[in-house]
C-alpha positions in Angstrom: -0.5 20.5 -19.5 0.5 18.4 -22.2 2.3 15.6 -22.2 4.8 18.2 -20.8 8.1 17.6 -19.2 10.3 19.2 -16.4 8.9 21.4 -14.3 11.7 23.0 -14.2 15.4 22.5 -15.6 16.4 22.1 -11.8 14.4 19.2 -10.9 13.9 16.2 -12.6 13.1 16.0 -15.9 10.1 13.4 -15.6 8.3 16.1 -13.2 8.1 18.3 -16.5 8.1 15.5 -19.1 4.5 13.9 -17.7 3.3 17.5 -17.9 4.0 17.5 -21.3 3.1 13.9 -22.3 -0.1 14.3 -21.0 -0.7 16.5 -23.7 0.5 14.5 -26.2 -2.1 12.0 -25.3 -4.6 14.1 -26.8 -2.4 15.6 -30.1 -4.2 14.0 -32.8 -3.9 16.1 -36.2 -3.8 19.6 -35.4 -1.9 21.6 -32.5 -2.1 20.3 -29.2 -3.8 23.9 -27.7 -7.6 22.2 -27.6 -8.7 23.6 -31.1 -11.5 22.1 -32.9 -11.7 20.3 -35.7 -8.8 18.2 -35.9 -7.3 17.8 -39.2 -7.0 14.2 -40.8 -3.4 13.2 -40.6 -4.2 9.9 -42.8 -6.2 13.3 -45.0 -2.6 13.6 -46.5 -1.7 10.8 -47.8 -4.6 9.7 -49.2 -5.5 7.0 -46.8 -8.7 6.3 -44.7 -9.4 5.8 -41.5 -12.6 4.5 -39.9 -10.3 4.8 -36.4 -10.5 8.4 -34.7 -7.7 9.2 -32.1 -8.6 11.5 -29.1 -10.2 15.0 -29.8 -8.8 17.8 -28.5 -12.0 19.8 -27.7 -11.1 20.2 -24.0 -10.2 23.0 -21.6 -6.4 24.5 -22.0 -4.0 23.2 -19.7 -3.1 25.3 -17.1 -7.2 26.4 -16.4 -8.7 25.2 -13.4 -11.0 22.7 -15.3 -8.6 21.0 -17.3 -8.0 17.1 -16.8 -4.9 15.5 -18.1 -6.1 13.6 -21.0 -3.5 10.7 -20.1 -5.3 10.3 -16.4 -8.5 9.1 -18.2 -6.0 6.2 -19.5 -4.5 3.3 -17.7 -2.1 0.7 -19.0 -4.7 -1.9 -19.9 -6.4 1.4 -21.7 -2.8 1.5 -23.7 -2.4 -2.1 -24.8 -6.1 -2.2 -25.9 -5.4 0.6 -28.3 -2.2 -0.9 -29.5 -4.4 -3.8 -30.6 -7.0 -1.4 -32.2 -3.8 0.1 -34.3 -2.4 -3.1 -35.2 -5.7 -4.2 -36.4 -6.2 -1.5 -38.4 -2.7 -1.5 -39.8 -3.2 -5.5 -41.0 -6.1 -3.5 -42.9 -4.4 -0.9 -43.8 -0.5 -0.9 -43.6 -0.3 2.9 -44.5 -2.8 4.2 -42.1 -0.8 6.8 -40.4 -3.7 7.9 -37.6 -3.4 4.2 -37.0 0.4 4.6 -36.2 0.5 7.7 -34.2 -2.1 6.0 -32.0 0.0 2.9 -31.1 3.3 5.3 -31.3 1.3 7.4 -28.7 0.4 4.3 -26.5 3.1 2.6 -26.5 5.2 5.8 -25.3 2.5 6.0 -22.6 3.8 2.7 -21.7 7.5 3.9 -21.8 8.4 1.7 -24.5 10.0 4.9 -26.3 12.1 2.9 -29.0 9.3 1.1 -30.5 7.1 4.1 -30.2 10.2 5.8 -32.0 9.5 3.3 -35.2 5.9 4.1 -35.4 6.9 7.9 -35.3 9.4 7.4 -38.1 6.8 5.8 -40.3 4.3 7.9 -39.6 6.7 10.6 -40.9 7.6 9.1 -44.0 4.5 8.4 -45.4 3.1 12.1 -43.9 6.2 14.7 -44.0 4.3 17.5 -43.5 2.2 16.3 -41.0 2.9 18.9 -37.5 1.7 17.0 -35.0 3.4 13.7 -35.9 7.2 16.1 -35.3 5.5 17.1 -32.1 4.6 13.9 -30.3 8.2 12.4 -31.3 9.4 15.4 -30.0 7.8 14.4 -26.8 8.9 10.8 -27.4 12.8 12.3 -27.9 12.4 14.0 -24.5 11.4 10.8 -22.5 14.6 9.8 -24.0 16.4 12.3 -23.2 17.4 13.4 -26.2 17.2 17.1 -26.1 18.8 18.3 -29.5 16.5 15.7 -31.1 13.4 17.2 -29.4 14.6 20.8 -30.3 14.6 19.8 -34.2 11.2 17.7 -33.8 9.6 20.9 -32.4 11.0 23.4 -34.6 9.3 20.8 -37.5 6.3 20.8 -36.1 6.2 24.9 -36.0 7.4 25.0 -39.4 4.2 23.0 -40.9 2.1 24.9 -38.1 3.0 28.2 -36.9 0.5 28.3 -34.7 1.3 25.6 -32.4 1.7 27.2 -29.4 2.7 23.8 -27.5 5.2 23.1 -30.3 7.1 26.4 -29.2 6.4 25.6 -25.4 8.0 22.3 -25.7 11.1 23.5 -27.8 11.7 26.0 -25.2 11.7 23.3 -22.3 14.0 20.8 -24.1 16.4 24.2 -24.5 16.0 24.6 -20.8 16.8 20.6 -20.3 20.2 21.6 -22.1 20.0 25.2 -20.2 20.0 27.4 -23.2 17.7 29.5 -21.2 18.2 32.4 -23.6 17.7 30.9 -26.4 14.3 29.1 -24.7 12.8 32.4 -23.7 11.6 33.4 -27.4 9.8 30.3 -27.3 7.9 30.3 -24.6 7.5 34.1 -25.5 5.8 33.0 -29.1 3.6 30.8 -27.1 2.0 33.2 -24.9 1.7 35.5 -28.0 -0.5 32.4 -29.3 -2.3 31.8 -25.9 -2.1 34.9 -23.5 -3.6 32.5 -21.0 -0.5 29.7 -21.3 -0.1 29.5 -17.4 3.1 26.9 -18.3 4.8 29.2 -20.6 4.7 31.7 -18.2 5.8 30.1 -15.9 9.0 28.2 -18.1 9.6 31.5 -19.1 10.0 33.6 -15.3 12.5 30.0 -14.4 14.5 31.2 -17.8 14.5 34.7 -16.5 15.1 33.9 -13.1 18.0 31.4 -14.5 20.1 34.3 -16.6 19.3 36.6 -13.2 16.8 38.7 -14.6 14.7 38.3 -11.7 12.2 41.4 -12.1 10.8 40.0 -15.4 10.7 36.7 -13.6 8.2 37.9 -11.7 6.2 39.7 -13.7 6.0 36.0 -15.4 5.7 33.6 -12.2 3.1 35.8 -10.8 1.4 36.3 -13.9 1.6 32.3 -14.2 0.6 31.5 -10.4 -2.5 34.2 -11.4 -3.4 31.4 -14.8 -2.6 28.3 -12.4 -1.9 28.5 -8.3 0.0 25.7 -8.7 2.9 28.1 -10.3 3.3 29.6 -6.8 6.1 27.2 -5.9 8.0 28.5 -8.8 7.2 31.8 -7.9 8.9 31.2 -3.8 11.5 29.2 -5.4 13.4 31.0 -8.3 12.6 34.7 -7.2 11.5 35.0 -3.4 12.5 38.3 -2.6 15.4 38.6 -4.8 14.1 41.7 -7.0 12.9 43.7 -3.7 
């Protein structure tokens, strides 16, 4: 999915955390859930850009067809646009599509500190800008820092209620810090964005299945494993035949 994290609370967080980073490969300037026409984030402060980051006019993660944006990449892919950004930042030292692209690339290449100082100016010169809280919120949970993350993502739904990720992903750093109560509204405002969100589904039967309410995990893991087969180890794993 995107750039997304755990795949569950239980297992290691870097399972989950490349299923959500993948996503965040392909946040640009409007929510990570494919839509079209991606806004300018440079659009908002006034600045240009001759530079375009990745569209996200691609199948929904979670459907059959759907190709993690960040397996297209390699390293070498990275470091060449880290060079295209700090060229166009010598150009243009307030080009902010410029440094969410080398924030983005450099936390594909784990460097999550510097990334961290591209996010933070990006942020200051755009403050209103969604998907720039979203993809440090991403950043903050390849750091592990959770709370961080939670804040980021509660930003980025703020300045675009319709984010569907940007709910998905505050719900998972919630379930990193298992507040699985708390993370289940999330996940549950996500699907009412995307009714087809196979990964909320699924986050949200572990959440269920976590506070032992394992009939409506079901419901959700099958639901989930219906969206994306994959989800049938969650199902066998955190309900089994525990509500029979």
């Amino acid at each position: 999915m995107r750039y997304f994290f755990m795949k569950t609370p239980f297992l290691s967080l870097m399972a989950g955390t490349t299923l959500l980073l993948a996503g965040a490969c392909a946040r640009n300037s409007t929510a990570d859930v494919e839509r079209p026409s991606a806004r300018s984030a440079s659009a908002e402060t006034g600045t240009t850009s001759t530079t375009p980051i990745t569209d996200r006019d691609a199948p929904k993660a979670g459907s059959s067809d759907y190709i993690d944006p960040a397996a297209r990449k390699t390293a070498p892919d990275f470091r060449a646009d880290i060079k295209k950004a700090d060229a166009r930042l010598l150009a243009v030292p307030g080009d902010v599509e410029a440094l969410l692209l080398r924030a983005k690339s450099k936390s594909q290449l784990k460097d999550y500190r510097e990334a961290m100082r591209d996010y933070n100016a990006a942020i200051q010169l755009a403050p209103t800008n969604s998907d720039l809280y979203y993809n440090r919120g991403l950043n903050r949970l390849e750091m592990k820092e959770y709370s961080g993350a939670i804040l980021d993502f509660g930003k980025a739904t703020k300045y675009n209620p319709k984010d569907r990720d940007a709910f998905f992903g505050r719900g998972s750093a919630k379930m990193q810090m298992f507040n699985y109560r708390s993370a289940i509204p999330d996940f549950t405002r996500a699907i009412a964005l995307d009714p087809n969100y196979a990964d909320a589904y699924e986050y949200r039967g572990i959440s269920y299945a976590s506070i032992n309410k394992f009939k409506e995990a079901r419901v959700d893991l099958e639901k989930a494993t219906q969206l994306n087969p994959a989800a049938e180890k969650s199902l066998r794993r955190y309900v089994g035949n525990k509500d029979k």
